[in-house]
C-alpha positions as CSV (number, residue, x, y, z in Angstrom):
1,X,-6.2,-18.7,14.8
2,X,-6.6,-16.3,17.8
3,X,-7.5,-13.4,16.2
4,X,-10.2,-11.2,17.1
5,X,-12.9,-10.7,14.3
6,X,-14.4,-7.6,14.5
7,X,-18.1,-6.9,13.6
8,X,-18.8,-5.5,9.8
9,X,-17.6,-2.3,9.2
10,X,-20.3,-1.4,7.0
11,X,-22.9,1.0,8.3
12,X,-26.3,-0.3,9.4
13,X,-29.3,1.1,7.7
14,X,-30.4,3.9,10.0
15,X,-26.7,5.1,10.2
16,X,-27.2,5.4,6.4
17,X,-30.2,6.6,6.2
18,X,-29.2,9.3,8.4
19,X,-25.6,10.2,6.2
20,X,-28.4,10.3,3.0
21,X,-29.9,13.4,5.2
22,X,-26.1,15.2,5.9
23,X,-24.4,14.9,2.9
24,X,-25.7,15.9,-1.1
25,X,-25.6,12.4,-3.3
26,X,-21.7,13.0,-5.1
27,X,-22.8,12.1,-8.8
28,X,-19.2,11.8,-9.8
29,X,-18.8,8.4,-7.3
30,X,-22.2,7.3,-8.1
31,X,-21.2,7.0,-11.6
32,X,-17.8,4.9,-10.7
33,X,-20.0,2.8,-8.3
34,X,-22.2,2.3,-11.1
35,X,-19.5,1.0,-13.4
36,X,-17.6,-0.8,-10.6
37,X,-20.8,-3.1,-9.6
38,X,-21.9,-3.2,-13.1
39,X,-20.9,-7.4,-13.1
40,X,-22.5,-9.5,-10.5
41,X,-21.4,-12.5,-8.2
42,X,-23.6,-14.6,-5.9
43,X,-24.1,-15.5,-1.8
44,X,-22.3,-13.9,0.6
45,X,-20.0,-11.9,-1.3
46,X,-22.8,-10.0,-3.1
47,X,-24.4,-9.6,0.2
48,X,-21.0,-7.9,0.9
49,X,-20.6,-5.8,-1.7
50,X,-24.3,-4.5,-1.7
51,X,-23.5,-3.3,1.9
52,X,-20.5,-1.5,0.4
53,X,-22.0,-0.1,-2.7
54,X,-25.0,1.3,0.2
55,X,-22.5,3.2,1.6
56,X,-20.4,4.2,-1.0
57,X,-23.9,6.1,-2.4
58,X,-24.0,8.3,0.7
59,X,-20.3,9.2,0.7
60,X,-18.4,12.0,-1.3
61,X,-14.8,12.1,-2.6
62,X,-12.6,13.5,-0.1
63,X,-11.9,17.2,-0.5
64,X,-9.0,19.8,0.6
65,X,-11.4,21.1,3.1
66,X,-10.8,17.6,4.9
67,X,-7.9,17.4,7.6
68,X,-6.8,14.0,6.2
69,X,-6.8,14.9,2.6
70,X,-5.6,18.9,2.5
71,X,-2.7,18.4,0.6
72,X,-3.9,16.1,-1.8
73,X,-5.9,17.5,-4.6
74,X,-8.2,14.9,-6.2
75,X,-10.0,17.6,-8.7
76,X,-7.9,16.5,-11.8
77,X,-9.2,13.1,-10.7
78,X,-12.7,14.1,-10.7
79,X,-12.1,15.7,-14.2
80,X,-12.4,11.8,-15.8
81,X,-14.9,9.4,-16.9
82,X,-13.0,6.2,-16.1
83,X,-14.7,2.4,-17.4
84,X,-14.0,-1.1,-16.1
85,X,-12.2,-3.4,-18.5
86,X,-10.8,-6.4,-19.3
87,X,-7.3,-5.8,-20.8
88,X,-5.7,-9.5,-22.8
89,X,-2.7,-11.2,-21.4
90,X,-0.8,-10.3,-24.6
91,X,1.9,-7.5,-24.3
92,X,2.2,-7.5,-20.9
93,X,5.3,-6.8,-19.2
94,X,6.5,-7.1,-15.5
95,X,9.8,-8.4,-14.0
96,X,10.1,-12.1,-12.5
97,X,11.7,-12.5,-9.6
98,X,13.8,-15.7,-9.8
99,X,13.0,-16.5,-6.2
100,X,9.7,-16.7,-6.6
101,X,9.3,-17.9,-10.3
102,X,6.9,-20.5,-9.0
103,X,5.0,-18.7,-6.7
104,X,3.3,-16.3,-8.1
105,X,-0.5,-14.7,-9.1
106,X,-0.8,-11.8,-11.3
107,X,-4.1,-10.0,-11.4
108,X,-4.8,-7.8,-15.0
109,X,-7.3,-4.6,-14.6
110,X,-8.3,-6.8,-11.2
111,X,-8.9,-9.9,-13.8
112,X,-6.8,-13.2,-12.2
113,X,-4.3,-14.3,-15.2
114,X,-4.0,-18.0,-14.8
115,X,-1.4,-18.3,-17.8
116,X,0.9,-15.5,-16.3
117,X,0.8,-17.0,-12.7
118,X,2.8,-19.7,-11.4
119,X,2.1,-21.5,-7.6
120,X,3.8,-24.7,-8.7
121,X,6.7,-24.1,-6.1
122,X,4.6,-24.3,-3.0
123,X,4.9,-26.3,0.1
124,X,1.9,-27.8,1.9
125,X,0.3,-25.8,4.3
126,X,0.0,-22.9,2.3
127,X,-3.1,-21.6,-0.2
128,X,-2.2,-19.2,-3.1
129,X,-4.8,-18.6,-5.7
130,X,-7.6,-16.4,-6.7
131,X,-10.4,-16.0,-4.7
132,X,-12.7,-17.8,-7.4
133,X,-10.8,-20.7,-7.5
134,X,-10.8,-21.7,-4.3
135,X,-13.3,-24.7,-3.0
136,X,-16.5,-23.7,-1.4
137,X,-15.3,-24.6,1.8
138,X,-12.2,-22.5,2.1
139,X,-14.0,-19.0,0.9
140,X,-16.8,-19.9,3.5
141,X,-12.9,-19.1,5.2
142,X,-12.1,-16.4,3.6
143,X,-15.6,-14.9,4.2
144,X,-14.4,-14.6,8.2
145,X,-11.9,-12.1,7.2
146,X,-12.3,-10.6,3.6
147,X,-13.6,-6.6,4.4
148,X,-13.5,-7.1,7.8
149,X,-10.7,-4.6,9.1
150,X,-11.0,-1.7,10.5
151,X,-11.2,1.5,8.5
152,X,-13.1,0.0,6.1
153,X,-15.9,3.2,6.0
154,X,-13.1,5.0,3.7
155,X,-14.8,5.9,0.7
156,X,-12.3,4.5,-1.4
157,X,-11.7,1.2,0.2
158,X,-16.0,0.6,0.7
159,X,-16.2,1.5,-3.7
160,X,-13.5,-1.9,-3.5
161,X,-15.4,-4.0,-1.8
162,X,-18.3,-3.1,-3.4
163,X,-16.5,-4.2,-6.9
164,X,-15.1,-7.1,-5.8
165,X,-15.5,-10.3,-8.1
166,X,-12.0,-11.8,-6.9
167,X,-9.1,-11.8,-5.2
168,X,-5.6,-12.6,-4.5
169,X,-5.7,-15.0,-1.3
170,X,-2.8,-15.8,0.6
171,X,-3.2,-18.3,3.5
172,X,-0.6,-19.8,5.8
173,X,-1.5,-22.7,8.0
174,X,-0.8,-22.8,12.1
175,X,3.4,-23.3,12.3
176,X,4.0,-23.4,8.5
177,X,7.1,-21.4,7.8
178,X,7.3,-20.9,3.9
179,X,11.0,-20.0,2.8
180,X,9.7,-19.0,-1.1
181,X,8.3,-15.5,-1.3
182,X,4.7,-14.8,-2.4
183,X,4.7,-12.6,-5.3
184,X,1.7,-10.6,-6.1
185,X,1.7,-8.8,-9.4
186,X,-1.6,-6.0,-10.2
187,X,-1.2,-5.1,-13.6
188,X,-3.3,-1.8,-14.7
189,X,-3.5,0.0,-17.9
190,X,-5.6,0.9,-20.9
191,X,-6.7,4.8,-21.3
192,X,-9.6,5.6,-18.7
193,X,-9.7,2.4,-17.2
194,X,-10.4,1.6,-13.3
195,X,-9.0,-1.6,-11.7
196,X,-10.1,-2.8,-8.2
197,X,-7.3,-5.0,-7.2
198,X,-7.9,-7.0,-4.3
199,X,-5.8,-9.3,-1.8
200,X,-6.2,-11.3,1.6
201,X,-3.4,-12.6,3.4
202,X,-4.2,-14.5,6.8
203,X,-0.7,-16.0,8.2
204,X,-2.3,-18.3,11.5
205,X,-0.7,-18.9,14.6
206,X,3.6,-19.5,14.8
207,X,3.3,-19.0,10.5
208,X,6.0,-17.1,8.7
209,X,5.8,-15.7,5.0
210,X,7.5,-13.4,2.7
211,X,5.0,-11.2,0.3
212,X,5.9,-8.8,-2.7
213,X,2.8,-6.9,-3.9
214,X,3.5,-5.1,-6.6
215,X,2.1,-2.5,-9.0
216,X,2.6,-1.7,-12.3
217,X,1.7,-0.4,-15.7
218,X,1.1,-2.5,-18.8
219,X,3.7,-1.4,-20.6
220,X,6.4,-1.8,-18.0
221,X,7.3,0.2,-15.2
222,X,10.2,2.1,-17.3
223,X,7.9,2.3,-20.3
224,X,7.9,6.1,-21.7
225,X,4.1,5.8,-22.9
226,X,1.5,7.7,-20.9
227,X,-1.7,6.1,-20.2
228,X,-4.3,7.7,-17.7
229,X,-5.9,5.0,-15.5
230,X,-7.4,4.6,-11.7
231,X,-5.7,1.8,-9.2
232,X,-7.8,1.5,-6.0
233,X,-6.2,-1.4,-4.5
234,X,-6.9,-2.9,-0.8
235,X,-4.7,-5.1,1.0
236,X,-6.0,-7.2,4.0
237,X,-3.5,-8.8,6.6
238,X,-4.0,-10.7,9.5
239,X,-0.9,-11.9,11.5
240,X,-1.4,-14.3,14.1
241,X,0.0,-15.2,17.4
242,X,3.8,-15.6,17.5
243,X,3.4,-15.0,13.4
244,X,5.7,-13.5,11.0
245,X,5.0,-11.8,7.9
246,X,7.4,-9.5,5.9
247,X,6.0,-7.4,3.6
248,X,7.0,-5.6,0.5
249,X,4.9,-2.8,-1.3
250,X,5.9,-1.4,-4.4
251,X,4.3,0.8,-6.2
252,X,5.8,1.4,-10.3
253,X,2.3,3.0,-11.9
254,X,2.6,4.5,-15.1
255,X,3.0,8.4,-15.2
256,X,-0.4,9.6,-15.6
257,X,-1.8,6.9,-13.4
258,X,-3.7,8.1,-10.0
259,X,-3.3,5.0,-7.5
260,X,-5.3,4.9,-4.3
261,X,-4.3,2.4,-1.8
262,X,-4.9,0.8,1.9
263,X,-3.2,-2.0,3.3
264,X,-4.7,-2.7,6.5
265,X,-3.1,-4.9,8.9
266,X,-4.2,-6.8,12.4
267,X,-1.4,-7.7,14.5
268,X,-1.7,-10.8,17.5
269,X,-0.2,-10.9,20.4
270,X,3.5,-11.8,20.0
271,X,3.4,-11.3,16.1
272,X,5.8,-9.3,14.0
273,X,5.3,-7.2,11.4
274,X,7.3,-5.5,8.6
275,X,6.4,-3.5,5.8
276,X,8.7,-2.0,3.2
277,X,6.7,0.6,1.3
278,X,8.1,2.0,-2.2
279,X,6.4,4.3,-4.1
280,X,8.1,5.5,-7.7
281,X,5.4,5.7,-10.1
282,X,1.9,7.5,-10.7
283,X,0.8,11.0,-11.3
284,X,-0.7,11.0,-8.1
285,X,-0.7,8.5,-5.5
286,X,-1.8,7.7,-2.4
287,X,-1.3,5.2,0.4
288,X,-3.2,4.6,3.8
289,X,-1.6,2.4,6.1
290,X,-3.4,1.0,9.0
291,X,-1.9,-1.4,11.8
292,X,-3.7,-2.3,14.2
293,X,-2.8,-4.1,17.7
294,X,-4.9,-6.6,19.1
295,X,-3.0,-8.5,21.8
296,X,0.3,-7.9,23.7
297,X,4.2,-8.2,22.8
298,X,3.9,-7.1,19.3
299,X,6.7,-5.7,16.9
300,X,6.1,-3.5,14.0
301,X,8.8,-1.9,11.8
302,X,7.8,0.1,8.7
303,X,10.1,1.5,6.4
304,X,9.1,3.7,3.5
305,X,10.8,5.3,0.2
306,X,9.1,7.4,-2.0
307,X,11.0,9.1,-4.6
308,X,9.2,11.5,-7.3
309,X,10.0,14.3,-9.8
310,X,8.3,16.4,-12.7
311,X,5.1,17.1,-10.9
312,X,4.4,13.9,-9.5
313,X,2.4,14.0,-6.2
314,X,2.8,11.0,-3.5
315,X,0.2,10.7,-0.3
316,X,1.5,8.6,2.5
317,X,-0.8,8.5,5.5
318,X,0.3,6.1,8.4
319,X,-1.8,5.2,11.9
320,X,-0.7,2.7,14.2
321,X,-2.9,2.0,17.2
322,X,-0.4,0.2,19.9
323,X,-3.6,-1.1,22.0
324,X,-1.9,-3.2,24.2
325,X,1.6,-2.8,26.5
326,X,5.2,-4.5,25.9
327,X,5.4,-3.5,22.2
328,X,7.5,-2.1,19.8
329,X,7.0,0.2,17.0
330,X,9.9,1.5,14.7
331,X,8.8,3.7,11.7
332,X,11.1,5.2,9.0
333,X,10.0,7.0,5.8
334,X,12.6,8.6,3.7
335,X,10.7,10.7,0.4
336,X,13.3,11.9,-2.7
337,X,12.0,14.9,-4.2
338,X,12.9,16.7,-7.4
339,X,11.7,18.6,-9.7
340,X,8.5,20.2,-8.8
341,X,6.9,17.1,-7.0
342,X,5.2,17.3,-3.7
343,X,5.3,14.6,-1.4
344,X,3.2,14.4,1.7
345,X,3.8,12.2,4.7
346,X,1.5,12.2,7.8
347,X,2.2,9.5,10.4
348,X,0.5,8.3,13.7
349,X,1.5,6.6,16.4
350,X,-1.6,5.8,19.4
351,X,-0.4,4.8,22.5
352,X,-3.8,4.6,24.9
353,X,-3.6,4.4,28.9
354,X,-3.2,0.7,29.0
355,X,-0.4,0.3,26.2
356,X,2.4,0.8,29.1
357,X,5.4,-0.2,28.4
358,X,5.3,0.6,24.9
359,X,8.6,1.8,23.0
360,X,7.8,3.4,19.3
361,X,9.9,5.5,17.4
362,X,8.8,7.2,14.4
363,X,10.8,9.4,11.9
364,X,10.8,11.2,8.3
365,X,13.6,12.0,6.1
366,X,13.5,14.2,3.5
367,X,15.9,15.0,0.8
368,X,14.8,18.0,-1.5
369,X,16.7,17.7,-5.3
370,X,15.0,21.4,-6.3
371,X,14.6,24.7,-5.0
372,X,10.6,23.9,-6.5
373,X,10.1,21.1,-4.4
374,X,8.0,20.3,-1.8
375,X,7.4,18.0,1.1
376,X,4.3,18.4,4.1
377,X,5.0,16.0,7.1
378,X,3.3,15.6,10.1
379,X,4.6,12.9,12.4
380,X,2.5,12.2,15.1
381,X,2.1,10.8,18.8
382,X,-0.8,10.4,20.8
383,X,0.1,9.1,24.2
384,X,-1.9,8.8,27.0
385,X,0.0,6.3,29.0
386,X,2.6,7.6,31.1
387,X,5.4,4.8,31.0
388,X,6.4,4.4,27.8
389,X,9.6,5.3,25.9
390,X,8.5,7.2,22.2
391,X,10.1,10.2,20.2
392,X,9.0,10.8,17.0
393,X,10.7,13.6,13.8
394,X,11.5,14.9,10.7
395,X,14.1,16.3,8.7
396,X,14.1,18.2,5.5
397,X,17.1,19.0,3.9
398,X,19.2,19.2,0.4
399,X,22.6,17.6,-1.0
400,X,25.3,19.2,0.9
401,X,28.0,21.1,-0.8
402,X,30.7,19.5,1.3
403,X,29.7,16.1,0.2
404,X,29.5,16.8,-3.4
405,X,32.4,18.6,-3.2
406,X,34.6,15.9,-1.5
407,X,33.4,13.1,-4.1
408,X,34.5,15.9,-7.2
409,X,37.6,15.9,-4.9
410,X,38.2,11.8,-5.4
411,X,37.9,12.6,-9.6
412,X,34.3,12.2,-9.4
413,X,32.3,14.6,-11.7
414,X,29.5,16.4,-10.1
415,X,26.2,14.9,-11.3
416,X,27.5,11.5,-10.6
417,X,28.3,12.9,-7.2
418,X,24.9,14.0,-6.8
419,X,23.8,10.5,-8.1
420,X,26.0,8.7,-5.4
421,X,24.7,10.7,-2.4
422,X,21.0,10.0,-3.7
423,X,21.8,6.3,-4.3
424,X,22.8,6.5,-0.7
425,X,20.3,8.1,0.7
426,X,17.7,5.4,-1.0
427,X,19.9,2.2,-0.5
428,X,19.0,2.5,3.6
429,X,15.6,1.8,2.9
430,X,16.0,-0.8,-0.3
431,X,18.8,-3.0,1.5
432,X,16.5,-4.2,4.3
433,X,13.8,-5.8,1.5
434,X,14.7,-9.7,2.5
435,X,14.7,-10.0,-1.4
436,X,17.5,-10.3,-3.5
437,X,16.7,-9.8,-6.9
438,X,14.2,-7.0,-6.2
439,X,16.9,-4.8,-4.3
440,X,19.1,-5.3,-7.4
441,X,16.1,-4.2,-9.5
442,X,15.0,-1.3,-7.2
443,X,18.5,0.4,-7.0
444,X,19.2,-0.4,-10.6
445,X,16.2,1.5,-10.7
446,X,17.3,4.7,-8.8
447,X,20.5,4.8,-10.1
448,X,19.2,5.3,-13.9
449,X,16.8,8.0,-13.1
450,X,16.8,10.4,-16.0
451,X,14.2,12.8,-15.1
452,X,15.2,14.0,-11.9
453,X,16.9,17.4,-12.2
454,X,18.8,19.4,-9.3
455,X,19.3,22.6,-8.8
456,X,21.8,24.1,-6.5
């Protein structure tokens, strides 16, 4: 596999020691570090995490005062004394997709369930299992790549790596295409509860693979019961040359769950990526979203829906560093908003001096349900090169009255009107996931929305 391993991200000890000097030791993270590293592992991957948890003990929670993090609020977070634990296999509920009924891992509180996954459908030339189970010689694999992106000094993703005990592993061999999507199912729950999940896809060289990461509540993502728990997931990928990976995020955390994620991908020269990012559940959630080029000739197309109401908050943050020249970079993210949410979007695109030759578009949607609420976006571009072809925007707008009123014209009444035009709106982003039965579940799924109000 041609892709370029960078050095560790963690700190080295004088860089630490001088960060102990700067900043006052944050006893709230201390204590979650504390519980987070509380179980042990062995070799390398406690080496790992004990770089991690070093860090992590000279960090701080992000604030409002920070430029990345001024419209998301994590006081009410800071407010709760959250545990790590081990939740049974009993009374669990999450939806099986029929195309991938045999190829499938689900992770409990970050705990691999063996009698809820299924990877009997697999072809050869392809690993899925936890990272545990794996022979010694294939994590010795894993260790090449496993906390080795970049942005890994986020104080969030470091307090992961410093928990890890497993992990989902996803592995395609050099020229294996695999027609069966992967799906990846994180399962959090229980009051006051932190999960770590973890996962660490590597698709080598001419490889192509569909993956559905997925996260969701005990209970089930329409489940009316409110439990308050933490998700920090981190999500590695690594596309090689001339690889393929399609990727599909969806996020379906209970109500009062605050989920904190990063998917952080490396891209090869000739590769293609695509992400379709959902976001529909959690008190307050955020997602960081990192793709980074390392070789010519790449495509990347991210789409994004995030739809939210009562006083849901949803974070996305977006960077894409276009290092090299003759790529391609398409980016839409469409947020639903009603009630009195707040949704956030902030999106980069970095196009240095060599990237010539470079074609990126980048664009935000917003459709406002309420007069209470609210959506920040900041789409960027930073271009330095001077032959390239990018444009970059956003819209914010409401349901128009001549739309609604031509639907009540056709016999239609007008909250189903209103339902129709938001169904819409949505169906751009959920028709392009190359995955059946999860479209039909996704737009079942928008079109039964009962607690979104409008206002006029």
């Amino acid at each position: 596999m041609s892709i370029q391993v960078s050095p560790s991200p963690i700190p080295n000890s004088n860089l630490v020691s001088l960060t102990s000097t700067l900043l006052d030791k944050d006893t709230y993270l201390t204590e979650l570090l504390n519980q987070v590293t509380a179980s042990k592992t062995e070799g390398w991957l406690q080496e790992l995490r004990e770089g991690a948890a070093s860090w992590v003990r000279h960090s701080t929670v992000p604030t409002t005062r920070e430029e990345e993090w001024r419209f998301t609020d994590l006081s009410s977070l800071r407010k709760l004394q959250f545990n790590v634990e081990t939740l049974h296999a009993t009374s669990l509920q999450f939806d099986i997709l029929p195309e991938a009924a045999n190829s499938r891992l689900v992770f409990v509180n970050g705990v691999y369930a063996p009698e809820l996954s299924a990877v009997s459908d697999l072809p050869s030339g392809i690993v899925v299992s936890n990272l545990a189970g794996l022979p010694v010689d294939e994590q010795e694999g894993v260790r090449q790549y496993l906390a080795q992106a970049e942005g890994a000094q986020e104080v969030f993703t470091a307090l992961n790596t410093a928990g890890i005990t497993d992990a989902a592993v996803v592995w395609v061999k050099k020229n294996v295409v695999v027609e069966t999507p992967i799906h990846l199912v994180f399962i959090s729950g229980e009051t006051l509860t932190i999960s770590q999940p973890r996962c660490l896809v590597v698709a080598e060289g001419g490889s192509q693979v569909r993956l559905v990461e997925e996260y969701t509540n005990r209970r089930g993502a329409e489940s009316a019961e409110e439990e308050v728990y933490l998700t920090n997931a981190v999500t590695e990928i690594w596309v090689g040359d001339n690889a393929q990976v399609s990727h599909t995020r969806v996020e379906r955390e209970g109500a009062e769950a605050f989920h904190i994620g990063k998917t952080a991908i490396a891209q090869a020269g000739d590769s293609r990526y695509t992400c379709h990012a959902i976001t529909l559940g959690a008190k307050l959630s955020r997602h960081n979203l990192e793709i980074l080029q390392t070789g010519e000739q790449t495509e990347t197309t991210l789409n994004g829906l995030t739809i939210i109401s009562g006083k849901q908050l949803a974070d996305t943050h977006s960077a894409i560093a276009l290092n090299y020249p003759h790529s391609t970079s398409k980016q839409l993210h469409k947020c639903i908003v009603g009630d009195r949410a707040h949704a956030v979007f902030n999106g980069k695109v970095l196009v240095p001096k060599r990237a010539q030759l470079t074609n990126a578009v980048q664009l935000n949607r917003n459709l406002l349900l309420s007069s209470k609420a609210r959506v920040d976006t900041k789409p960027q571009l930073e271009i330095t090169a001077d032959n390239v072809k990018c444009a970059h925007g956003a819209t914010v707008s409401q349901l128009e009255d001549d739309e609604i009123f031509y639907l009540q014209s056709r016999g239609i009444d007008e909250n189903d009107a209103r339902k129709l035009l938001i169904n819409a709106f949505a169906a751009e982003i959920i028709n392009q996931i190359p995955v059946p039965s999860l479209r039909e579940i996704l737009l079942n799924t928008v079109n039964n929305l009962k607690s979104i109000s409008f206002d006029s």
